[in-house]
N, C-alpha and C positions, 0 to 999 in steps of 0.2 A: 504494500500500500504506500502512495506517494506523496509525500506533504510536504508542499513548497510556498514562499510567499514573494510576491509579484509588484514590486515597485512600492512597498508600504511606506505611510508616512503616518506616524503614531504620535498623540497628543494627549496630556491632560491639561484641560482647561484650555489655552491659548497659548498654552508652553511644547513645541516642538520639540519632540524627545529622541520620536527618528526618525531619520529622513530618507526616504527612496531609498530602500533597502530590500532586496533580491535575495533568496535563497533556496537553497534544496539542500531537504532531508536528507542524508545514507540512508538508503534504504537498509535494511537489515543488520544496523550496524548502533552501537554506541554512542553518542552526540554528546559535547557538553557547549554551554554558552559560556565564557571565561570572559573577567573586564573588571576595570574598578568601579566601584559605588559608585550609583549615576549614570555609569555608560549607556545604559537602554537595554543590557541583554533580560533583565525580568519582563520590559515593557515589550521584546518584540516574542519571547515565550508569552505573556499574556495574549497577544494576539493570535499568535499560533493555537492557542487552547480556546479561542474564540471567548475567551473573559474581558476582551479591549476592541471595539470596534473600531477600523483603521478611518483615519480620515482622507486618508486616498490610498489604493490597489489591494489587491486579494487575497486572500489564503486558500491555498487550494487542497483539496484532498482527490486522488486519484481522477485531476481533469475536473474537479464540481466545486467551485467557490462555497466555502467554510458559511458566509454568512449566508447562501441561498437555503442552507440547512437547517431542517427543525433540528432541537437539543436532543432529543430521542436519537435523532439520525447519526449526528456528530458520536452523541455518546459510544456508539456500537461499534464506532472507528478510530475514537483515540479515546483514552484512561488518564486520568487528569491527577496527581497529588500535588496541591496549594500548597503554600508554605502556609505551616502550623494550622492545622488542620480542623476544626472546634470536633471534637470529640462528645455528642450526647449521650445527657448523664446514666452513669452504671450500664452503658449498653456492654453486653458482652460482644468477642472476638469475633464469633459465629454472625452473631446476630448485625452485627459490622460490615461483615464481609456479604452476607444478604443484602444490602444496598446494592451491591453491583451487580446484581440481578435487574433491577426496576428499569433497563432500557431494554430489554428483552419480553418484558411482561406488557401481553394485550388487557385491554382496561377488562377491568372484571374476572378477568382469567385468575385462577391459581398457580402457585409454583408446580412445574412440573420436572421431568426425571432431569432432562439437560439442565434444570435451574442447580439441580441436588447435584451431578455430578461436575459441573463450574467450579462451585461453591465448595467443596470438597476435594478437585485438584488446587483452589488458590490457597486453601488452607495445609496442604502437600505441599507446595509449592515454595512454600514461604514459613513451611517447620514449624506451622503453629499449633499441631494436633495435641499438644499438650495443654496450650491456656486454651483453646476452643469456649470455654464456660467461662475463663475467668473476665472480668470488667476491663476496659481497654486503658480508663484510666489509672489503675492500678498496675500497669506492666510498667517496664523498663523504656526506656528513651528508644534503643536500637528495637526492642519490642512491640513496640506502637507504632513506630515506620513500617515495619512487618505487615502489621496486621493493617494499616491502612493501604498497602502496596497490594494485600490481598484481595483488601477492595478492589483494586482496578484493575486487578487479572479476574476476579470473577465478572468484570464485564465482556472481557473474552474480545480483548479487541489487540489488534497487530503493532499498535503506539503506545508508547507508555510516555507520557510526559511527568518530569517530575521536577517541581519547583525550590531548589536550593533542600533536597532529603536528608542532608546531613547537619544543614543546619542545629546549632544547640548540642549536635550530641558528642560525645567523648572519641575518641579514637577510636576503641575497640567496638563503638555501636556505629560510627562511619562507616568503617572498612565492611561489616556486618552488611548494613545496609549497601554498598558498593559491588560486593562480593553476590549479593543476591541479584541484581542488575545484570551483571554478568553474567551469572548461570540464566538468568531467563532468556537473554540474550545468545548465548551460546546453545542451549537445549533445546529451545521453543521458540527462536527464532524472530524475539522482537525486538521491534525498532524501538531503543530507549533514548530519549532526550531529556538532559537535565541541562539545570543550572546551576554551577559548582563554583565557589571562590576559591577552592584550595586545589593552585595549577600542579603539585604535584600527586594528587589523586586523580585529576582530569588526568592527565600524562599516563598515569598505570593503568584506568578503566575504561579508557575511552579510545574508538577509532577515529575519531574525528570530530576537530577542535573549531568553533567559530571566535576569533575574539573581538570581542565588540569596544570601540573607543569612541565618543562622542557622538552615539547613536545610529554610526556606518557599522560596516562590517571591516574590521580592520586587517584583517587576515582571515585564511582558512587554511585547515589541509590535516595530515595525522598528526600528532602529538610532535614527531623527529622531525618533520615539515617548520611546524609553525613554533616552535618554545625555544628559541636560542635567544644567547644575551642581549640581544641586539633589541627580541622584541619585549621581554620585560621591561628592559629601562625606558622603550618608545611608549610602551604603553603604561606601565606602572609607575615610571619616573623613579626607579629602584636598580642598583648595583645588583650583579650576581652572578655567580660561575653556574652552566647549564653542562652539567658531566652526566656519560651514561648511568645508570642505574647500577650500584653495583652484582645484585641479581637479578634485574627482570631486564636489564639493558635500555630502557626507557630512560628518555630524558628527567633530570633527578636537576632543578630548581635549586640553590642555596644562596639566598641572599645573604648581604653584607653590607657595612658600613662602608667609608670611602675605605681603600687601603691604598697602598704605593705597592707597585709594577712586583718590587720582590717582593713582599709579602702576598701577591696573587699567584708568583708564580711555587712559591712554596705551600700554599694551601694546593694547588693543581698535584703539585709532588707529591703529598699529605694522601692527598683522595685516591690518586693511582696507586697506591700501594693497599689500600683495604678490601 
């Protein structure tokens, strides 16, 4: 399924946020939106989720403009997780992830077998068969992203967009949550796009990087394409050695204060030896 958007120019209020800006989804691949505070990559994922209507050009899904679309319709073709999410109260896991049923359900109908077997591969899917009963707001940070991602696979749709998922959480519930992207991704074949501020996880999880600087598209391309020192300090206004990964060989970020020539080139000496 192919989701692109076509000459946008995105506003709130009378303030220009982006301007004439083009792009296409990977298909079947990994996406992150990368930029500093402000640059526009939430405003142009807003538009993409059809949560911002563009003040000029389209969004397109597979050739059909996003706004020509009932919500029903959209729903069934991209899965949406907001930043921070409102959780209503005491609902259990289960009973959670049955939301993402309701764009599949004819008015008056009941749940039927494909609703129960959705709703029981997302909860598969995303290793929650253990809290299933328990209340969402009582799980863990990485726990709750879980169970709201199972939300949007029991919608059963090919996009998964996910707005800044790591936001708030610890290390080990990031990677968690990152790590699940990627096997859905790798196994089942969806197209996931996020938006990420921390470029050395975009770098390890992601096929394909957009970075956004003053509401253009400032770059694109894989992670080893687009992440050298050149474009951190164009874009972020920040120093920094871009050295492979020491085990995943991806590009691996380390900023730094100002230093002098030898002391960069001794921290380079430092890194190739680990």
């Amino acid at each position: 399924m192919k989701l692109a958007a076509d000459n946008l120019v995105l506003s709130y209020g009378a303030a220009t946020i982006v301007d004439h800006v083009s792009l296409h989804i990977p298909e079947g691949k990994v996406s992150a939106f990368l930029g500093p505070n402000g640059s526009g990559k939430s405003t142009i994922f807003r538009a993409l989720a059809r949560l911002l209507r563009p003040r000029h050009g389209t969004v397109v899904i597979d050739g059909t403009a996003i706004g020509s679309m009932t919500t029903k319709q959209v729903a069934r073709k991209l899965a949406i997780l907001p930043q921070q999410p409102v959780t209503p109260e005491s609902i259990t896991v289960e009973d959670l992830v049955w939301y993402g049923r309701h764009p599949h359900r004819r008015p008056l109908a009941g749940t039927g077998a494909a609703d129960r077997e959705a709703v029981e591969w997302a909860i598969r899917a995303t290793q929650l068969e253990g809290l299933r009963s328990h209340p969402v707001d009582a799980l863990s940070g990485g726990q709750r992203q879980r169970a709201w991602i199972a939300l949007a696979l029991a919608q059963d749709t090919s996009i998964l967009l996910l707005d800044e998922p790591t936001t708030f959480l610890d290390l080990s519930h990031q990677l968690e949550v990152l790590e699940l992207c990627a096997e859905l991704n790798r196994d089942q074949g969806k197209t996931v796009v996020m938006v990420l501020h921390d470029v050395n996880l975009a770098a390890e999880y992601c096929d394909h990087l957009f970075v956004i600087k003053n509401g253009q598209v400032f770059t694109q391309g894989s992670p080893g394409q687009v992440l050298t020192r050149d474009l951190i300090r164009a874009v972020y206004d920040v120093d920094a050695q871009v050295i492979p990964h020491p085990v995943s060989g991806r590009p691996l970020c380390i900023p730094f204060a100002k230093r002098t020539m030898a002391d960069d080139q001794a921290f380079v000496t430092i890194v190739s030896m680990l």
